[in-house]
FIKETI-599439 format. One record per residue (C-alpha): residue number from 1; residue in one letter; x, y, z. Coordinates in nm, 4 decimals. Example, Ala and Ser with C-alpha at 12.3 -4.5 7.8 and 13.67 -1.06 7.14 Angstrom:
[rec 1; "a"; [1.2300; -0.4500; 0.7800]],
[rec 2; "s"; [1.3670; -0.1060; 0.7140]],
This chain:
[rec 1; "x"; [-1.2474; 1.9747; 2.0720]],
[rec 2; "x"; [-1.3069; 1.9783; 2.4428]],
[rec 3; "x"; [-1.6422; 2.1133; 2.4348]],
[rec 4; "x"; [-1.7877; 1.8983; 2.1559]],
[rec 5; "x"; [-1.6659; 1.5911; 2.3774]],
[rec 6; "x"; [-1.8477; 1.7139; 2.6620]],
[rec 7; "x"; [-2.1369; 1.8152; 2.4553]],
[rec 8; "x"; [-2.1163; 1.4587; 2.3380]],
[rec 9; "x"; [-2.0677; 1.2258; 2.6626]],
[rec 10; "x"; [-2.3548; 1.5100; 2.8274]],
[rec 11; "x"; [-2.6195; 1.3821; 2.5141]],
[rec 12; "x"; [-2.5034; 1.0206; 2.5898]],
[rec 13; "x"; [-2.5661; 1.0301; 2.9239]],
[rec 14; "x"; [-2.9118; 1.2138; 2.9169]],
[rec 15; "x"; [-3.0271; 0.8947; 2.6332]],
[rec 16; "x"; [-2.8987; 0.6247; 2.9101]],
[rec 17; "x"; [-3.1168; 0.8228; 3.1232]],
[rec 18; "x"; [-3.3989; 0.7910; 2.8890]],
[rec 19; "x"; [-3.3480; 0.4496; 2.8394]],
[rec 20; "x"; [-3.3191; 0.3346; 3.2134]],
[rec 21; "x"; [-3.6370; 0.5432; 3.2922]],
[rec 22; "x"; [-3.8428; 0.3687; 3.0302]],
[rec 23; "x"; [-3.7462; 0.0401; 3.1282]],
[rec 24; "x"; [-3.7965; 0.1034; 3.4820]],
[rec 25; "x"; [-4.1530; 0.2131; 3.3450]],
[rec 26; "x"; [-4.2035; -0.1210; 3.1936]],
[rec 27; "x"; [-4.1122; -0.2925; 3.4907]],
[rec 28; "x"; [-4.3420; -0.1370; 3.6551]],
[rec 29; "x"; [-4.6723; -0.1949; 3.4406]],
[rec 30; "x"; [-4.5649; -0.5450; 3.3853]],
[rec 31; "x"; [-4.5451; -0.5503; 3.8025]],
[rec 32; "x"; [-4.9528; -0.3777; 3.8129]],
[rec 33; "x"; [-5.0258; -0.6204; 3.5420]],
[rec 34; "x"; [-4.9063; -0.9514; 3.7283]],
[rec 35; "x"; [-5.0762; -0.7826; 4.0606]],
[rec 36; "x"; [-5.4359; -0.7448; 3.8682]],
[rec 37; "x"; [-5.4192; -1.0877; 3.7552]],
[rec 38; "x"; [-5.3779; -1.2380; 4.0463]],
[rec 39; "x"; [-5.6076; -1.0454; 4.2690]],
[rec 40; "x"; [-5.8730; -1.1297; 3.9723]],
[rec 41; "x"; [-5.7769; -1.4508; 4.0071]],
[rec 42; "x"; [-5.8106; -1.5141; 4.4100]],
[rec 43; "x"; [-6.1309; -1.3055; 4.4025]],
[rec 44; "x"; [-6.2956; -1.5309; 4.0985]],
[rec 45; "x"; [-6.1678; -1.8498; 4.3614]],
[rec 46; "x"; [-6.3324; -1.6862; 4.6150]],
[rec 47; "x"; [-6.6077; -1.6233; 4.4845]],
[rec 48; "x"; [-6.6735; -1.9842; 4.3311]],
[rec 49; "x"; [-6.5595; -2.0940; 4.6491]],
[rec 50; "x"; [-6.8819; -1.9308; 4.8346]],
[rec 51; "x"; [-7.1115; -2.0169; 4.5717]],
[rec 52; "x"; [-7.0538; -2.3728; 4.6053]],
[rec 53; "x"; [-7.0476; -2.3719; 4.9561]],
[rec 54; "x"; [-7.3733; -2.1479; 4.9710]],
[rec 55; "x"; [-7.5379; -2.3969; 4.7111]],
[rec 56; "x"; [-7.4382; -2.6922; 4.9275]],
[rec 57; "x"; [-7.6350; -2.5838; 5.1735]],
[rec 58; "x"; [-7.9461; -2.5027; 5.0141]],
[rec 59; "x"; [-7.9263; -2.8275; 4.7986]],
[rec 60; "x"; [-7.8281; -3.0214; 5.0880]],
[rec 61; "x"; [-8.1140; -3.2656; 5.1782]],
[rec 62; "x"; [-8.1085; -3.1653; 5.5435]],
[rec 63; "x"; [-8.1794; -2.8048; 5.4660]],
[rec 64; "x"; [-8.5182; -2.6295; 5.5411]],
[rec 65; "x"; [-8.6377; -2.4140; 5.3731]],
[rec 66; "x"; [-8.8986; -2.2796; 5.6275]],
[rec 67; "x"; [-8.6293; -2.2494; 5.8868]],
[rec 68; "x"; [-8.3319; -2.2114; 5.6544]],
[rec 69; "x"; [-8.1264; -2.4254; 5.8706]],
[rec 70; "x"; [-7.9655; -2.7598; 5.8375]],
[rec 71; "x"; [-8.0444; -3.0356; 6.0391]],
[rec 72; "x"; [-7.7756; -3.2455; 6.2013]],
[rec 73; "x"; [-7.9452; -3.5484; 6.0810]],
[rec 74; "x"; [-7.7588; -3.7380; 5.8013]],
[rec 75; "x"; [-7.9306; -3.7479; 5.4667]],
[rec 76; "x"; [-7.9956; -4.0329; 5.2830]],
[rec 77; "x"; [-7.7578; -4.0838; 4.9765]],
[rec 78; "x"; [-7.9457; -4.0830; 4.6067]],
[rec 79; "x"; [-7.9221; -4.2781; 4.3846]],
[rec 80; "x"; [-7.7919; -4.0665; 4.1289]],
[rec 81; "x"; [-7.5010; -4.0186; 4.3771]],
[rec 82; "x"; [-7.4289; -4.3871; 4.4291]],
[rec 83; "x"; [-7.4589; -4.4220; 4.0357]],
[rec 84; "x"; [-7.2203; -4.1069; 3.9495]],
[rec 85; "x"; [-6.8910; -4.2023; 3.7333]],
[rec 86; "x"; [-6.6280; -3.9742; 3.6550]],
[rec 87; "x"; [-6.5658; -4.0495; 3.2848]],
[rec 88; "x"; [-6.2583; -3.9813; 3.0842]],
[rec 89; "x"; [-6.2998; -3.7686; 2.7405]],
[rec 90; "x"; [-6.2910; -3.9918; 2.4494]],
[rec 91; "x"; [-6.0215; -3.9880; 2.2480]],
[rec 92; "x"; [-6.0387; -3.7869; 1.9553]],
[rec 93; "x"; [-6.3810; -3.6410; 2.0885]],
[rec 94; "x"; [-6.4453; -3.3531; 2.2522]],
[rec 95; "x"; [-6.6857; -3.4843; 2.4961]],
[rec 96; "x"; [-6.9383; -3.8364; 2.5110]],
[rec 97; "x"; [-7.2235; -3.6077; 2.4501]],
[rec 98; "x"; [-7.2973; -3.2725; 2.2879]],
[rec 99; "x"; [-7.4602; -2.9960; 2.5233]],
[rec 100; "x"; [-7.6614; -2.8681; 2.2087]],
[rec 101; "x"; [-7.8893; -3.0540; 1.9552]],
[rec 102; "x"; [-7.6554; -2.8711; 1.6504]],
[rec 103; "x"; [-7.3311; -2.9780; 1.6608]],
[rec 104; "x"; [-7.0645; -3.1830; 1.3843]],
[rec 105; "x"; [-7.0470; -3.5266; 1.4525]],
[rec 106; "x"; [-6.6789; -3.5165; 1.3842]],
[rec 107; "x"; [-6.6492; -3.3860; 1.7716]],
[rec 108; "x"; [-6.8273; -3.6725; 1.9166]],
[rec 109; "x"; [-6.8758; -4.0731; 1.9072]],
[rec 110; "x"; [-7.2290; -4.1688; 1.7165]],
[rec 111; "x"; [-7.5374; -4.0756; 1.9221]],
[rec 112; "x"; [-7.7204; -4.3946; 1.8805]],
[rec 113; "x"; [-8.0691; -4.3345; 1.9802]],
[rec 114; "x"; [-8.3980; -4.6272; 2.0681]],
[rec 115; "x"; [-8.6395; -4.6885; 1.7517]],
[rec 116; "x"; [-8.9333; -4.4802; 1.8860]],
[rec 117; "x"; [-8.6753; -4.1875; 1.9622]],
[rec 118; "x"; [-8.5623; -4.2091; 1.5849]],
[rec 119; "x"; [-8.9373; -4.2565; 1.4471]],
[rec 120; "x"; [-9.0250; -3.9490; 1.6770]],
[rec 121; "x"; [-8.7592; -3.7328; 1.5033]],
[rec 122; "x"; [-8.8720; -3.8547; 1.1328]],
[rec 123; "x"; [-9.1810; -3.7623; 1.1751]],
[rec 124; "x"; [-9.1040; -3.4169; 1.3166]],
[rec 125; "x"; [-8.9102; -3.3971; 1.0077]],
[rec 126; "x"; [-9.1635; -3.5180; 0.7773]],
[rec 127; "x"; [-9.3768; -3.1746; 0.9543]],
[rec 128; "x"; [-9.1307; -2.9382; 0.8198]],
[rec 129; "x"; [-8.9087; -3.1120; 0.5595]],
[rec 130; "x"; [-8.9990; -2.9276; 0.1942]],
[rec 131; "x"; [-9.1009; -3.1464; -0.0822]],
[rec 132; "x"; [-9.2671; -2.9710; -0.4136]],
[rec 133; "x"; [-9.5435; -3.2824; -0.4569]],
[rec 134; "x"; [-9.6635; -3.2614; -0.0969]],
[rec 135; "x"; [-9.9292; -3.4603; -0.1773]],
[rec 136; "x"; [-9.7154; -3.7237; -0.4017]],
[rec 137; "x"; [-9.5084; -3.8029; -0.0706]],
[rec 138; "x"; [-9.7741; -3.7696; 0.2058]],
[rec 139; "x"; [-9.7134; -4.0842; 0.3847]],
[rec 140; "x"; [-9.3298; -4.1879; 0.2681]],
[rec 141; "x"; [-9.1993; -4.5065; 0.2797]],
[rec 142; "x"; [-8.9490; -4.6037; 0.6000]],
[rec 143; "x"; [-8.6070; -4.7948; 0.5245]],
[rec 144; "x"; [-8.3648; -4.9063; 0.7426]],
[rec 145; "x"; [-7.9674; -4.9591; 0.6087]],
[rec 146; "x"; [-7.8397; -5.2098; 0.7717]],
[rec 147; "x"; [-7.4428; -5.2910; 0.7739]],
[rec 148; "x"; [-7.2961; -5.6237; 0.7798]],
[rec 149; "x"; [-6.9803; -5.7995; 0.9088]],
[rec 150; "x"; [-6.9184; -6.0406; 0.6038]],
[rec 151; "x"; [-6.5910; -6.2005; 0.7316]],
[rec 152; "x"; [-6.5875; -6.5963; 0.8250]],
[rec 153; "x"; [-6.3005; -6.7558; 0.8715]],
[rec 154; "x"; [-5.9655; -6.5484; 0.7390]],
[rec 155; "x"; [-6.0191; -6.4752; 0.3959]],
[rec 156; "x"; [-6.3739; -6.6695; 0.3435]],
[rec 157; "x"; [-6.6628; -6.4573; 0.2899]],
[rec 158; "x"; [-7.0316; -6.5190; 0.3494]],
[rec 159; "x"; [-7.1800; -6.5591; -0.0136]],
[rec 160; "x"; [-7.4204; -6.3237; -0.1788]],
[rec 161; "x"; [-7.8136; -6.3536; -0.0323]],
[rec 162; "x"; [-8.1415; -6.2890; -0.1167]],
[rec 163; "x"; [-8.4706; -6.3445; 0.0776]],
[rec 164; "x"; [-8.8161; -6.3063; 0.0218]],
[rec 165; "x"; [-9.0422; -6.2664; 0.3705]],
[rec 166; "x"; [-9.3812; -6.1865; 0.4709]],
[rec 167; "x"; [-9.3803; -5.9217; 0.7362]],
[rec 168; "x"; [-9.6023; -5.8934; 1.0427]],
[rec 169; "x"; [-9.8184; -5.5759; 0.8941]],
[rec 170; "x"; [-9.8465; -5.5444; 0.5267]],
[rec 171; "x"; [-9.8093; -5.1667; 0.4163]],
[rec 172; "x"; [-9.7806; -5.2003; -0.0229]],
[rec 173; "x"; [-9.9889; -5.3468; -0.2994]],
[rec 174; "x"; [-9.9464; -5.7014; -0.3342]],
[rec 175; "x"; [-9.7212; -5.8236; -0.5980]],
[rec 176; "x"; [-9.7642; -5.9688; -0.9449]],
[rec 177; "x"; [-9.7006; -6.3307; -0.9935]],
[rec 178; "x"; [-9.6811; -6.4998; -1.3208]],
[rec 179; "x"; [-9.7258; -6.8998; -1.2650]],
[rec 180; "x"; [-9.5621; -7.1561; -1.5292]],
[rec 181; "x"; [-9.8040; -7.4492; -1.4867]],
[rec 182; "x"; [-9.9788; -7.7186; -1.6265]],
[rec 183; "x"; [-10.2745; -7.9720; -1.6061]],
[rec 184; "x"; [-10.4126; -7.9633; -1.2314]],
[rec 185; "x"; [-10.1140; -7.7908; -1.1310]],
[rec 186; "x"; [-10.2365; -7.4635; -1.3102]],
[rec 187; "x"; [-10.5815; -7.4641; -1.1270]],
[rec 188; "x"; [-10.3615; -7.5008; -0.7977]],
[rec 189; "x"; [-10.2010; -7.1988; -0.8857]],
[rec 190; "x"; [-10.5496; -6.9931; -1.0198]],
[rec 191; "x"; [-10.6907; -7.1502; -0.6692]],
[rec 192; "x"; [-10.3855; -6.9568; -0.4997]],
[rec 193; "x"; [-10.4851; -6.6037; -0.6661]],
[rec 194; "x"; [-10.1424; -6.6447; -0.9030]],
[rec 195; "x"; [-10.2499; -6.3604; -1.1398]],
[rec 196; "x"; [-10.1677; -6.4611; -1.4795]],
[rec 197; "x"; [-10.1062; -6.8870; -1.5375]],
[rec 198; "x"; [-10.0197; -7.0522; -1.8105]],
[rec 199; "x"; [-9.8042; -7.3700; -1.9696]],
[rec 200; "x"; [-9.6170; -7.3957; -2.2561]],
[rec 201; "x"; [-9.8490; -7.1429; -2.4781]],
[rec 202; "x"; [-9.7540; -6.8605; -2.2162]],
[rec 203; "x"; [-9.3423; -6.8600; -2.3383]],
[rec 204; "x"; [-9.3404; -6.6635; -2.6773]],
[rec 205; "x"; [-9.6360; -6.4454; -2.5451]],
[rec 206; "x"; [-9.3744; -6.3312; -2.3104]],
[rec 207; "x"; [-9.0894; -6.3466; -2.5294]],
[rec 208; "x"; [-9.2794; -6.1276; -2.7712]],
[rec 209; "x"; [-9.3505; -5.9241; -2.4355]],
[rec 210; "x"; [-9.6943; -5.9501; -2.5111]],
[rec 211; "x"; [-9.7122; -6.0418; -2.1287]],
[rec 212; "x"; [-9.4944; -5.8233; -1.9324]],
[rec 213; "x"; [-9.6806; -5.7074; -1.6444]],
[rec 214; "x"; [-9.5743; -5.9306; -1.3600]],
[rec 215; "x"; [-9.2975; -5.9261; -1.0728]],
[rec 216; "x"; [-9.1973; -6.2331; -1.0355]],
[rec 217; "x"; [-9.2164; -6.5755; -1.1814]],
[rec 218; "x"; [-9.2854; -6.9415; -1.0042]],
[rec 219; "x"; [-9.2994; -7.2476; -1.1704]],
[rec 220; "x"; [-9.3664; -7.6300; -1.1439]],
[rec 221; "x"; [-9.0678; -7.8433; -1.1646]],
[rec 222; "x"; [-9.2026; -8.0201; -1.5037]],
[rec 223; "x"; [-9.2032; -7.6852; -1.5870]],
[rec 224; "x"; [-8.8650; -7.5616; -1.6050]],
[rec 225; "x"; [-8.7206; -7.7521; -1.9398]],
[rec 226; "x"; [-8.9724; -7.5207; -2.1259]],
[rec 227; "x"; [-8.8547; -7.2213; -1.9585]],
[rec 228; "x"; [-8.5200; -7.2382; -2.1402]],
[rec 229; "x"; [-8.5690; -6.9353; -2.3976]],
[rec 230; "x"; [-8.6962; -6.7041; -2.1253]],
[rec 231; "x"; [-8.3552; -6.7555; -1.9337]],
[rec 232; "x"; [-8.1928; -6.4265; -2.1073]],
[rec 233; "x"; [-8.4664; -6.2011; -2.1046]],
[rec 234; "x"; [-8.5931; -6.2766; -1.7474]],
[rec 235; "x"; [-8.2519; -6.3677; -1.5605]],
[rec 236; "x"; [-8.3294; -6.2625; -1.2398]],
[rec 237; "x"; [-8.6898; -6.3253; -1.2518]],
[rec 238; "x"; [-8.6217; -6.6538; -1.3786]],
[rec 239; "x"; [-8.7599; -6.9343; -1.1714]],
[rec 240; "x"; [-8.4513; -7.0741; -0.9794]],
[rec 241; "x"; [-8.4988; -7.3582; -0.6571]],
[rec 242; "x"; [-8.2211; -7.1156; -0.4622]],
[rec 243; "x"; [-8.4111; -6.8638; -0.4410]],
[rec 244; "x"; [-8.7737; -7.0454; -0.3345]],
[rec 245; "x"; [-8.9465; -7.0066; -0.6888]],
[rec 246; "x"; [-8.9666; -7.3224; -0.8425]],
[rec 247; "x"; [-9.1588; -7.5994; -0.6053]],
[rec 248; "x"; [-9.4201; -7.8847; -0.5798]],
[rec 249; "x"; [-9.6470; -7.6359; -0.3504]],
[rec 250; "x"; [-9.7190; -7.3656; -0.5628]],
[rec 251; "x"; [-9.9689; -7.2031; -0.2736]],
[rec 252; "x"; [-9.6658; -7.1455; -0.0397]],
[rec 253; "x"; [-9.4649; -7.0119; -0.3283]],
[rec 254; "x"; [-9.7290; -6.7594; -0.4687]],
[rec 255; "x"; [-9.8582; -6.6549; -0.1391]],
[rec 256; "x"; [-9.5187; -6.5608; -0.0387]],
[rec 257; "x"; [-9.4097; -6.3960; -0.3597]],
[rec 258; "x"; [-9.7690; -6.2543; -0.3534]],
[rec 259; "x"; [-9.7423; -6.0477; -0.0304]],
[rec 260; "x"; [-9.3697; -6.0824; 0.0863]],
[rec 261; "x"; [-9.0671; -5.8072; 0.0782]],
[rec 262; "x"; [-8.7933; -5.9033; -0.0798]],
[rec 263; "x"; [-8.4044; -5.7774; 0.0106]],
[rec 264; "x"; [-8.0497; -5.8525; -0.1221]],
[rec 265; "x"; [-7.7087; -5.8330; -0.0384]],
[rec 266; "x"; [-7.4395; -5.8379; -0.1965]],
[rec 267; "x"; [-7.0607; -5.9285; -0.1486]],
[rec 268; "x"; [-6.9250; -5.5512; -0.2624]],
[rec 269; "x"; [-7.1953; -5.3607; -0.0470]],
[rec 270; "x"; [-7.1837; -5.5472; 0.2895]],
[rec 271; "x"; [-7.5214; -5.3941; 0.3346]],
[rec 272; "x"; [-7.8881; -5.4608; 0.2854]],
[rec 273; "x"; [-8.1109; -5.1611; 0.2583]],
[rec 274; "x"; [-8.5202; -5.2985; 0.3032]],
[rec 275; "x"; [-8.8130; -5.0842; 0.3389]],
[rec 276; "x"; [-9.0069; -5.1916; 0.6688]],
[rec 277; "x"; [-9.3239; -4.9398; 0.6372]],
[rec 278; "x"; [-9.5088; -4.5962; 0.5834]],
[rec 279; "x"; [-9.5343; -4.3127; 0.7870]],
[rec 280; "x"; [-9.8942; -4.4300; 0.8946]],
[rec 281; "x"; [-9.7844; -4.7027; 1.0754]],
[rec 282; "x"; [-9.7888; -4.6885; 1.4228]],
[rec 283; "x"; [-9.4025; -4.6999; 1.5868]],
[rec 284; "x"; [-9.4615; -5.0744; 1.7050]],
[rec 285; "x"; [-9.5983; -5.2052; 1.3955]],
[rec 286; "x"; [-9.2845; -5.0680; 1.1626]],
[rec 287; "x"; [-9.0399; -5.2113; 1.5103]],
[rec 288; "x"; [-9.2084; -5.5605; 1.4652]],
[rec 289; "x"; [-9.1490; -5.5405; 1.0706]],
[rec 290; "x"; [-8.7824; -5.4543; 1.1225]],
[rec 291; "x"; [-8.7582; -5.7352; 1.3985]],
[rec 292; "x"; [-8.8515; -5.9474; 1.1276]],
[rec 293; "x"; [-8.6304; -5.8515; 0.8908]],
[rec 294; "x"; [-8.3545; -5.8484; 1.0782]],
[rec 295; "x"; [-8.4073; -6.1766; 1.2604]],
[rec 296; "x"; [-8.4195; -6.3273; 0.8671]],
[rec 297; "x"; [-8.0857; -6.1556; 0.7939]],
[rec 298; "x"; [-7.9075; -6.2467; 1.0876]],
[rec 299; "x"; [-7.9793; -6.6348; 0.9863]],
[rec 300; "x"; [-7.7394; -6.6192; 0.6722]],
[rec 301; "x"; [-7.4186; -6.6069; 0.8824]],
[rec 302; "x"; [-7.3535; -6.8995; 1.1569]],
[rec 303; "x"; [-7.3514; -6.7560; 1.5192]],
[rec 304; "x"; [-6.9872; -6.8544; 1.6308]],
[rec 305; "x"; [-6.8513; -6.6355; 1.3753]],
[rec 306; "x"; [-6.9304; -6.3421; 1.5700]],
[rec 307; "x"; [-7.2447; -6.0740; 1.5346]],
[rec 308; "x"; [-7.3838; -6.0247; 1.1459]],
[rec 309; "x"; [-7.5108; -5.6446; 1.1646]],
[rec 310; "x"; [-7.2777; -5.3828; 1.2658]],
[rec 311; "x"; [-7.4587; -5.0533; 1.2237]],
[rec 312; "x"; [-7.8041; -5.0249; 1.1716]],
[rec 313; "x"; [-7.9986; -4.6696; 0.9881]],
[rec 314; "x"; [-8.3380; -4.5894; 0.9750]],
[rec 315; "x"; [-8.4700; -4.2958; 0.7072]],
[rec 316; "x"; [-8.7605; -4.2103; 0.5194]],
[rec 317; "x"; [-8.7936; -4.0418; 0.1563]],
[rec 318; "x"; [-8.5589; -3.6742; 0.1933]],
[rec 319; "x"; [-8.5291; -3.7175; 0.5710]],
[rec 320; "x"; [-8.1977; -3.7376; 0.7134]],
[rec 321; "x"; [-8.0672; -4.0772; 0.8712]],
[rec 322; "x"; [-8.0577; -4.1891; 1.2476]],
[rec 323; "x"; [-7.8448; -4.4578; 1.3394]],
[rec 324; "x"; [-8.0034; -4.6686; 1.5936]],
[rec 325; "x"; [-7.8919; -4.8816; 1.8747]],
[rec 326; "x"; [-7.9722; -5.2341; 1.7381]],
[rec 327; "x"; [-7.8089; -5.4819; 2.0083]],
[rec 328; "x"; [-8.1711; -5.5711; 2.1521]],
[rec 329; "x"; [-8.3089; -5.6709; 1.8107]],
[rec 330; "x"; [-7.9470; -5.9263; 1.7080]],
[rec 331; "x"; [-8.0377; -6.3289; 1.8142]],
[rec 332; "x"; [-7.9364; -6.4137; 2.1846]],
[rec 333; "x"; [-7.5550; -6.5290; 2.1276]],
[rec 334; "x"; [-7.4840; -6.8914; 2.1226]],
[rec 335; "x"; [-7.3059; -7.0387; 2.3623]],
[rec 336; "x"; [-6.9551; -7.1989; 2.2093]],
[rec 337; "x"; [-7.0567; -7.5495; 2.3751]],
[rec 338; "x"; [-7.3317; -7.5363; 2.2174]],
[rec 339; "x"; [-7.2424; -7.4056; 1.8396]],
[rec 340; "x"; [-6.9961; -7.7335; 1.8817]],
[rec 341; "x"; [-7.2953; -7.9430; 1.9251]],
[rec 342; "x"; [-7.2082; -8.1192; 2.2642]],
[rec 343; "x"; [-7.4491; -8.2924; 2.4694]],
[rec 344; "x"; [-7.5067; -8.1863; 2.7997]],
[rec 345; "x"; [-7.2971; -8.5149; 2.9736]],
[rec 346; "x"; [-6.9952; -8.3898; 2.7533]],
[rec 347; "x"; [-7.0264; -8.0447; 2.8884]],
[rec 348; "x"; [-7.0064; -8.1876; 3.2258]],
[rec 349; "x"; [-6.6972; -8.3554; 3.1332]],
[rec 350; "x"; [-6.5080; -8.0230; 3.0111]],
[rec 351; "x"; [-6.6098; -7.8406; 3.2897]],
């Protein structure tokens, strides 16, 4: 009984032994471990340290590099010095910009860039981009999306628009006009190139759609009781004063229907998308047709309720979308003095 308790306290001991020796071995590689990282650490510091300091030098503006000394003389500050900002990250962006031309846009705020930097990257698209009918969509058309800030006053809404223009550089066929007319009114309109005319002898030809190869319709006032039957089958081709189509001076109207591009908005889509060119254009022809448009656009919504557009998208036909910074192209902002309507004595007053 004596022996086996001996045998048993000797095996006890010898697995304490064991025990304490391995830890002590842990402690021990945990101590090298701690040692190499710091070592690594104050030799990477180092390291950094001299770089920085040797790069100083050599990028200082004093330094020579035919002497490879510095001069005591004081160097002259840049300007890209003066004009450095330390800026904070973004919140919930990585970074302002990203280092790489592939990246997801979740990481970062919108990259807006200038119109001719967008038009430069849709046409190095349109180099590249694979279409089957090459030939079908050689010179494709250029749209811009535009975004709009509907809101007036609390819950009042700007109502639904449409606009017909005539940009600075024409890039499409000219459209087809039919022209309700009669008497010396209808050799105004054949005078104004209207291509087909007519008077009352002209409704069942298009009710039978006999004639059904026009755009859009203008009309003489005297006109317009006539016109009733075609109401349903034209609707929104049917002459209406709103929209600019029914008028004394049929020349105005049918030139402008003639060669003008039309847009629409509506309430639901707070957005107008337009076409403003081809391809073929040159970059300041399609900028001057998008000035247009959006100078035109920007007049549906009185100034003092704030700015109209709120993003702004150019594409062309399967090429991806650049948003654009479009603060140079909005209306100069009106002063509030002057959306009142006070005279100049009156301003005096309140100031």
């Amino acid at each position: 009984m004596a022996a086996s308790m001996s045998m048993m306290s000797v095996r006890v001991a010898a697995a304490i032994s064991r025990s304490s020796s391995h830890a002590r071995g842990l402690r021990h590689v945990r101590h090298r471990l701690q040692q190499d990282v710091i070592c690594s650490f104050h030799c990477q510091a180092s390291i950094s340290d001299s770089q920085q300091g040797s790069r100083s030098v050599f990028t200082s503006p004093g330094f020579s590099s035919i002497t490879g000394q510095v001069s005591d003389e004081p160097a002259e500050e840049t300007v890209a010095e003066e004009a450095m900002v330390v800026q904070e990250r973004p919140k919930d962006y990585l970074a302002w910009k990203p280092v790489d031309d592939v990246y997801l846009h979740m990481h970062y705020p919108p990259q807006l860039k200038s119109f001719h930097e967008a038009m430069e990257i849709l046409r190095k698209q349109d180099t590249w981009m694979f279409c089957r009918r090459r030939n079908k969509y050689a010179d494709r058309t250029v749209t811009i999306s535009v975004n709009l800030d509907m809101a007036l006053k609390k819950k009042k809404l700007v109502d639904p628009f449409q606009s017909m223009l005539i940009l600075p550089h024409a890039f499409k066929p000219d459209n087809t006009v039919l022209c309700f007319a009669r008497g010396s009114d209808a050799q105004v309109a054949i005078d104004a190139r209207a291509d087909i005319v007519g008077g009352e002898e002209l409704v069942p030809k298009v009710l039978s759609k006999e004639v059904k190869d026009f755009d859009y319709c203008v009309s003489s006032p005297d006109m317009m009781a006539e016109l009733a039957p075609l109401r349903q089958l034209l609707r929104k081709r049917f002459p209406n004063s709103k929209r600019g189509s029914v008028g004394l001076d049929l020349p105005s109207m049918i030139h402008r229907y003639k060669k003008g591009q039309e847009y629409k908005c509506q309430i639901k889509g707070k957005h107008v998308n337009v076409a403003i060119g081809k391809l073929s254009l040159t970059n300041d022809q399609l900028e001057e047709n998008m000035q247009c448009i959006i100078t035109d656009i920007c007049k549906h919504k009185p100034p003092e309720f704030g700015p109209f557009v709120t993003k702004l998208t150019i594409n062309a036909f399967l090429l991806d979308g650049v948003r654009i910074n479009f603060e140079k192209y909005l209306p100069a902002p009106v002063d509030e003095l002057e959306s009142v309507g006070l005279s100049s004595e009156q301003e005096k007053v309140i100031l």
